[in-house]
C-alpha positions in Angstrom: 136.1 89.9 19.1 134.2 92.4 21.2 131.9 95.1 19.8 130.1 96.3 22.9 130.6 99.2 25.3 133.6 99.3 26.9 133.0 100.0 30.7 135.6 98.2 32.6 133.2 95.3 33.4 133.7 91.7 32.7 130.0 91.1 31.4 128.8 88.1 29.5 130.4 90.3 26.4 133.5 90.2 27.1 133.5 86.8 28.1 132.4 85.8 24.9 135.1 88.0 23.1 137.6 86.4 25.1 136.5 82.8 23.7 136.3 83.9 20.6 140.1 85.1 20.8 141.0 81.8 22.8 139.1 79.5 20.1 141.1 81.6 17.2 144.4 81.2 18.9 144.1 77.6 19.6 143.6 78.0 23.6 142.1 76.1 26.2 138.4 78.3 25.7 137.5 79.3 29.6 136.6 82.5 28.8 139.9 83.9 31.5 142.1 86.4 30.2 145.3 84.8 31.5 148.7 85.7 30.6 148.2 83.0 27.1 145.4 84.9 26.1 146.9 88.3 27.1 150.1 86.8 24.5 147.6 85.8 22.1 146.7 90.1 21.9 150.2 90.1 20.7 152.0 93.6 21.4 148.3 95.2 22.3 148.5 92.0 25.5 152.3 92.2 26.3 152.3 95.2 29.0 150.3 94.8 32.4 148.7 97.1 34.1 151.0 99.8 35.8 154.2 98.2 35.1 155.5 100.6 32.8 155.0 104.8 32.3 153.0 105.8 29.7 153.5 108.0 27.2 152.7 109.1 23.4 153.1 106.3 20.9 152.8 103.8 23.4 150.3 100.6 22.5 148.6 97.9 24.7 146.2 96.3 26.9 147.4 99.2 29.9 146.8 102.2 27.5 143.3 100.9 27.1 143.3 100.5 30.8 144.5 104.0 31.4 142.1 105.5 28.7 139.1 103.6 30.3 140.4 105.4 33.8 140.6 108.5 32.0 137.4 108.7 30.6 135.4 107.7 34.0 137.4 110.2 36.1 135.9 112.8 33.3 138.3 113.3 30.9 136.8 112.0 27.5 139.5 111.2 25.0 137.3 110.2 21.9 138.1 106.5 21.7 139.6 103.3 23.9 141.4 102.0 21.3 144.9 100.8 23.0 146.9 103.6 21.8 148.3 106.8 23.3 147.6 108.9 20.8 146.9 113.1 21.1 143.6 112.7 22.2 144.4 110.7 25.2 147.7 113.0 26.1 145.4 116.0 25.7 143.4 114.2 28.3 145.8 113.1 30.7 147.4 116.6 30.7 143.6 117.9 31.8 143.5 115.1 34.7 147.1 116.1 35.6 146.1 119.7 36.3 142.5 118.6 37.6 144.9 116.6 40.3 147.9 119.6 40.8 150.6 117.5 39.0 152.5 117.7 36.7 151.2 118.2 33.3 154.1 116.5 31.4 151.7 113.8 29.7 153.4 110.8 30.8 151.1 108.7 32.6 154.0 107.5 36.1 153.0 105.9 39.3 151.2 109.7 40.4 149.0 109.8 37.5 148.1 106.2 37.7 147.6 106.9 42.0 145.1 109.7 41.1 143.0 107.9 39.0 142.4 105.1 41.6 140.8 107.9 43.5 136.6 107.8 43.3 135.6 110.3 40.1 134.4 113.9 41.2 130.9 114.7 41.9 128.9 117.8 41.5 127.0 119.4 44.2 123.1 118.9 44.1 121.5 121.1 41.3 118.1 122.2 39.6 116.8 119.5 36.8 116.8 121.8 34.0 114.1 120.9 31.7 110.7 119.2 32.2 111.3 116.4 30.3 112.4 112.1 30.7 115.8 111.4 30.6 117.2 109.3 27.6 121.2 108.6 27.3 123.2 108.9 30.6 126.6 109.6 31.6 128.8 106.8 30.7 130.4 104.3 28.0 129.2 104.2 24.6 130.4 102.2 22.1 135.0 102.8 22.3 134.0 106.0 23.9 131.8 107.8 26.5 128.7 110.1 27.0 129.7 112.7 29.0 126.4 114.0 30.1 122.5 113.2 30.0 120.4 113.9 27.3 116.3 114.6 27.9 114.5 114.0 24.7 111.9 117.0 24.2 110.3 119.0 21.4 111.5 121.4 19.6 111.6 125.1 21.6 111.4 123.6 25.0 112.4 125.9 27.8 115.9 124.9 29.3 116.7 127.0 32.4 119.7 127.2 34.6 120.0 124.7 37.4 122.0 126.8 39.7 122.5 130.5 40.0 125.5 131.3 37.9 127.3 133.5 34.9 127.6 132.8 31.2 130.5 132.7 30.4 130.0 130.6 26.5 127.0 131.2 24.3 127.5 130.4 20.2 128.0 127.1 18.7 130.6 124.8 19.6 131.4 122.2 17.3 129.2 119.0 17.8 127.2 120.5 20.4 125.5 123.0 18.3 124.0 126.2 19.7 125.5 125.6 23.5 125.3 127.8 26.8 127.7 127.2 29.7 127.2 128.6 33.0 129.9 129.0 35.9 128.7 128.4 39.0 131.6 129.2 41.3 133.7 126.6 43.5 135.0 125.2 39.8 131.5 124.0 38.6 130.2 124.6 35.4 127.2 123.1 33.7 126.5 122.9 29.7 123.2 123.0 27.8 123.8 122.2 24.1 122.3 121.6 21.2 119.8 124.2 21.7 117.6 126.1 19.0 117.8 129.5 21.0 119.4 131.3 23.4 118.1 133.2 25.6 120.9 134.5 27.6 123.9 136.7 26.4 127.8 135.8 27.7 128.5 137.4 31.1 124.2 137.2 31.9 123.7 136.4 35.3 121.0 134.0 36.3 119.1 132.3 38.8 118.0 128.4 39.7 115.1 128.3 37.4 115.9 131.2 34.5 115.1 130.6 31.5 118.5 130.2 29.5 117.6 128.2 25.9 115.4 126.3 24.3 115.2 122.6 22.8 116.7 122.2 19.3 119.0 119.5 17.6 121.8 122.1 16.8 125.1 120.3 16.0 125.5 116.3 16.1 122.5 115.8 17.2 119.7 112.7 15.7 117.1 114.6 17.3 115.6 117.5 19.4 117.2 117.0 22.6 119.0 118.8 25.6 122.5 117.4 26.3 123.6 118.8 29.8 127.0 118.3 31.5 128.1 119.4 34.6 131.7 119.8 35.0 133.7 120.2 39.1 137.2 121.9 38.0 137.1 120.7 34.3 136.3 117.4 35.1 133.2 115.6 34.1 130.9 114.2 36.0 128.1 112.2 35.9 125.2 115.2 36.7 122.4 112.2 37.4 123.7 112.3 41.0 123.0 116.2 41.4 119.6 115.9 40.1 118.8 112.9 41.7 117.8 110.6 38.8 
């Protein structure tokens, strides 16, 4: 019914997804998701939003709600799909400590409280490469981009955007060849998908060192930096540090 991004806005998209559910259920087709159409979703439609806990094998319209929460409060979880599955427990755990509660995976009226709050935001920082940005921080596809990613050749210098420590340098899964600095005050940034390192773990660097290069290391389509900045294990969306 709906094959578009899913970022909690009800765009012409989802308007037309909603019709097409409507017309396939035999509905009056206004394009309102109602509590008819919400029945029409069957068990995925049947629980509103924050009228019961949540917790692992759990399924419906408020686990999607509470994934989509999840994910722009900077806690990826792979997929909004509707059910509470590992990925999104291993998620809510990480919000529940990000927030001091808890961390007994069940998402209750605390949980839920917290992520009504605004999402974190990193202090300003250094742009990190001299180069456009592509992709940004936010939905794509069922899941989410949890960074920005500056298309640039091969062997492109990448250097730190705040004076800081490495504390990870090696490959790390889909990332490829990554380099993560802590900055103090629970900030970290993330330069992946690099060709070369030029730092070793527990360096310590300045605004401006040279910490990488460009490659497409990992999952990557292309040569390109990926670059995350993280407040207390929490994502965030680093456009608003650089000013982009």
């Amino acid at each position: 019914m709906y094959d578009g991004n899913v970022d909690g806005l009800p765009g012409p998209a989802t308007s037309t997804g909603v019709r097409r559910l409507q017309r396939k259920a035999g509905l009056a087709v206004d394009g309102i998701a109602g509590p008819r159409t919400r029945k029409a979703l069957g068990a995925l439609g049947r629980h509103g939003i924050g009228s019961r806990p949540l917790e692992e094998g759990d399924r419906g319209f408020d686990v999607a709600a509470l994934q989509f929460a999840l994910e722009s409060h900077g806690f990826p979880l792979a997929t909004v799909d509707g059910y509470f599955g590992e990925h999104t427990k291993a998620a809510l755990i990480k919000a529940q400590a990000y927030g001091g509660l808890a961390q007994d995976g069940i998402a209750g009226p605390a949980t839920l409280q917290l992520l009504r709050r605004p999402p974190p935001t990193p202090p300003p920082l250094r742009k990190p490469i001299l180069a456009t940005l592509g992709d940004r921080y936010g939905p794509r596809g069922a899941g989410w981009h949890p960074g920005l990613d500056f298309p640039a050749p091969t062997g492109t210098p990448v250097t730190a955007a705040a004076a800081g420590r490495s504390v990870f340098v090696g490959y790390d899964d889909g990332y490829g060849l990554t380099v993560v600095l802590d900055h103090g005050n629970g900030l970290k940034t993330r330069y992946a998908h690099l060709s070369v390192a030029a730092v070793a773990r527990g360096t310590r660097v300045l605004p401006g060192a040279l910490i990488g290069r460009v490659g497409a290391t990992g999952r990557a389509t292309g040569p390109h930096l990926h670059f995350e900045a993280t407040v207390r294990g929490a994502a965030t969306d680093p456009a608003r540090a650089l000013g982009l």
